[in-house]
C-alpha positions in Angstrom: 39.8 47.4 4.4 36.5 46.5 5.7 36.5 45.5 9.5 33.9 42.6 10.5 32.5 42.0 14.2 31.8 38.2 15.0 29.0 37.7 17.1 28.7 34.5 18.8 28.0 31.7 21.6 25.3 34.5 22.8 21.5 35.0 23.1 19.9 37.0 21.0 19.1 40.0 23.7 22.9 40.0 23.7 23.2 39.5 20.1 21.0 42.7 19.9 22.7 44.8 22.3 26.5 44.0 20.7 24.6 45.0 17.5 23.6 48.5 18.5 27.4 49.0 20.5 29.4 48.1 17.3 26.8 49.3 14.6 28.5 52.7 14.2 31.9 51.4 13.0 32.0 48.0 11.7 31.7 48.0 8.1 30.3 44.2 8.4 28.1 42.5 11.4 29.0 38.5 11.5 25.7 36.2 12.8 28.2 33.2 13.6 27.8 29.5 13.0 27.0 29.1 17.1 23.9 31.1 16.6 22.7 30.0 13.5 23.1 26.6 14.9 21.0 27.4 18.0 18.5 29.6 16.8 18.4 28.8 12.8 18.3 31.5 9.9 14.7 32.3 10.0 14.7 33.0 13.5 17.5 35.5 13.5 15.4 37.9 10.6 15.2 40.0 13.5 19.1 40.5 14.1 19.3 41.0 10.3 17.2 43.7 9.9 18.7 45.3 12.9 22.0 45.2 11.1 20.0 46.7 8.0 18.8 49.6 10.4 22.5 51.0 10.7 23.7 53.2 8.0 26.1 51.2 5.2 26.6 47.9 7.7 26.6 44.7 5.6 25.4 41.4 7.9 27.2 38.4 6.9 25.6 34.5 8.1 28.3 32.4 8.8 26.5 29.6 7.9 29.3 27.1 6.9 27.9 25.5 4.2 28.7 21.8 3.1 25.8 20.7 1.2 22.7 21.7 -0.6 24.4 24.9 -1.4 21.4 26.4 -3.7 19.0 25.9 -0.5 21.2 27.3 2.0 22.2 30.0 0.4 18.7 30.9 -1.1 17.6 30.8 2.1 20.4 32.9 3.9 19.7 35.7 1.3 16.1 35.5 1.9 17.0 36.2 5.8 18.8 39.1 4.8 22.1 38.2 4.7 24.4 40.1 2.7 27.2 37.7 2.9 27.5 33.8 3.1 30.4 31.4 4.1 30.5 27.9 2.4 33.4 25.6 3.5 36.4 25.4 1.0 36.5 21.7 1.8 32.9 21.1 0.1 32.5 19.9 -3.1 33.1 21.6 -6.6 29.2 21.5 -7.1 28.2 22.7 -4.1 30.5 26.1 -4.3 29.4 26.5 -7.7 25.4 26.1 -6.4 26.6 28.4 -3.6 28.7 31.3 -6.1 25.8 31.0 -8.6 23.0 31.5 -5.7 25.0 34.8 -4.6 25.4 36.4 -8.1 21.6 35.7 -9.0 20.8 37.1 -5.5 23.7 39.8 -5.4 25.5 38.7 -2.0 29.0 37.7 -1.7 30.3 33.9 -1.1 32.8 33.5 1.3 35.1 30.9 1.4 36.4 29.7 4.7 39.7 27.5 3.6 40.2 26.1 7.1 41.9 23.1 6.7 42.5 23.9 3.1 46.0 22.7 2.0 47.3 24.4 -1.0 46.5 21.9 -3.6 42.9 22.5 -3.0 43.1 26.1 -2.6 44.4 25.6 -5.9 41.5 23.7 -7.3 38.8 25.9 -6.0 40.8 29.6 -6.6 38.7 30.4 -9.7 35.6 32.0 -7.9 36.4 35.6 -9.2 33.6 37.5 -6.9 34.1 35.6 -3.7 36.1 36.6 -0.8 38.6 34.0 0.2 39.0 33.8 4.4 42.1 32.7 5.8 41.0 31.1 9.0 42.8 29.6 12.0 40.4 27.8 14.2 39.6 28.5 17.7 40.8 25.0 19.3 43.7 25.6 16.7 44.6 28.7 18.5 46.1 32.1 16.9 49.9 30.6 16.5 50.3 32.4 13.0 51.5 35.9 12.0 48.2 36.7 9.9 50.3 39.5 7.5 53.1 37.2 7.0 50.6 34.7 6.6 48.4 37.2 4.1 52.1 38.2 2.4 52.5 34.4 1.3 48.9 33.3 0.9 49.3 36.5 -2.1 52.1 35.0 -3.3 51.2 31.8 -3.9 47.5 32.9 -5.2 47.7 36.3 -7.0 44.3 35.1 -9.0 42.7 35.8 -5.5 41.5 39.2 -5.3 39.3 39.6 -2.4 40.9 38.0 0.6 39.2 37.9 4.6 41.3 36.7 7.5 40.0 35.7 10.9 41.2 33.8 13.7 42.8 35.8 17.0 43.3 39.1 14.9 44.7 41.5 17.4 44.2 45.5 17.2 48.2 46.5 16.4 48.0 43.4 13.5 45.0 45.7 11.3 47.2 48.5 9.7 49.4 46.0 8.2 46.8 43.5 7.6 45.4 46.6 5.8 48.5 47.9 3.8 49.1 43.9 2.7 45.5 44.7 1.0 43.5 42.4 2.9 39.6 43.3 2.2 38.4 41.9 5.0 39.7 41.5 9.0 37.3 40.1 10.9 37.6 40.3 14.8 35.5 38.9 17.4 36.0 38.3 20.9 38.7 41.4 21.2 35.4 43.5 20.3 32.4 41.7 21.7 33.9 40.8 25.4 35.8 44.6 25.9 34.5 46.0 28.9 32.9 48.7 26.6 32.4 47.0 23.5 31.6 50.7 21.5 35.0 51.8 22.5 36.9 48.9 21.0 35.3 48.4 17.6 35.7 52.1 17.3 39.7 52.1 18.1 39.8 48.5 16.0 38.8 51.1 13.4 40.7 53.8 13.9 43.4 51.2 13.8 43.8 51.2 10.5 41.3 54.3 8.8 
């Protein structure tokens, strides 16, 4: 299992500095929506090729995609993003735009299903190469067990193969989020706002290695 570090609702000094604590151990750096919306893609090159600076770290732009899938994701890769996120909700074309943009440019799509009800998890499960993100919201809160919820998500879905889970992941929740196969867990405030932010992504690791 790959851990991922959400970085958001900072500046980019900050940004930077979380970058270089967590850099060591997280397997994938997230740029989140609040600083893409603030700053925008081009602007956050910088933070991308610092991720690129640290030995096998992937950088993923949690972009959110709706619309105008081929542009945005173009230009994400461009940036340097390795990974993507387009919303589950959006349209059939514009996932397809988005998967096709990430094979020609060899990222990864991944698909944030928040507010996706089974019947259109259903519809849009065919995307063999992307990684599927269960996601409870932050005004939603972290109400559900996320390796039960992983357990039945794979039950119902056995055609998905690469599955992410985010929302409220807690340290003692990664080794069975890990032995339920889960690809990706991706943490962020448990990590960024520790009192020695090094420490915790390295024991969020350990966790489960």
């Amino acid at each position: 299992m790959k851990l991922q570090v959400a970085i958001d609702r900072v500046d980019i000094p900050r940004a930077e500095a979380i970058i270089d604590a967590v850099g060591a151990d997280a397997d994938v750096i997230e740029i989140g929506t609040s600083l893409v919306k603030e700053f925008g893609m081009k602007a956050l090159t910088g933070l991308t090729e610092r991720v690129k600076a640290q030995e096998n770290t992937a950088i993923l732009g949690d972009i959110k995609t709706c619309d105008e899938g081929k542009y945005e994701f173009d230009l994400g890769y461009d940036c340097g993003f390795d990974y993507l996120t387009v919303m589950g909700s959006s349209s059939m074309g514009t996932l397809q735009a988005c998967y096709d943009s990430a094979q020609n440019q060899n990222g990864v799509m991944m698909i944030d299903l928040l507010e996706c009800d089974e019947e259109r998890i259903a519809n849009i499960a065919d995307f063999e190469d992307a990684v599927y993100c269960l996601h409870t919201s932050v005004d939603s809160g972290a109400t559900v067990d996320p390796v039960d919820q992983v357990a039945a998500f794979q039950q119902r879905f056995p055609q998905i193969k690469h599955i992410a889970i985010a929302g409220g992941i807690k340290r003692e929740q990664l080794r069975g989020l890990a032995e339920q196969g889960v690809e990706i867990a991706i943490m962020g405030s448990a990590i960024t706002k520790a009192d020695d932010i090094a420490a915790a992504c390295k024991a969020s690791k350990q966790a489960f290695a």
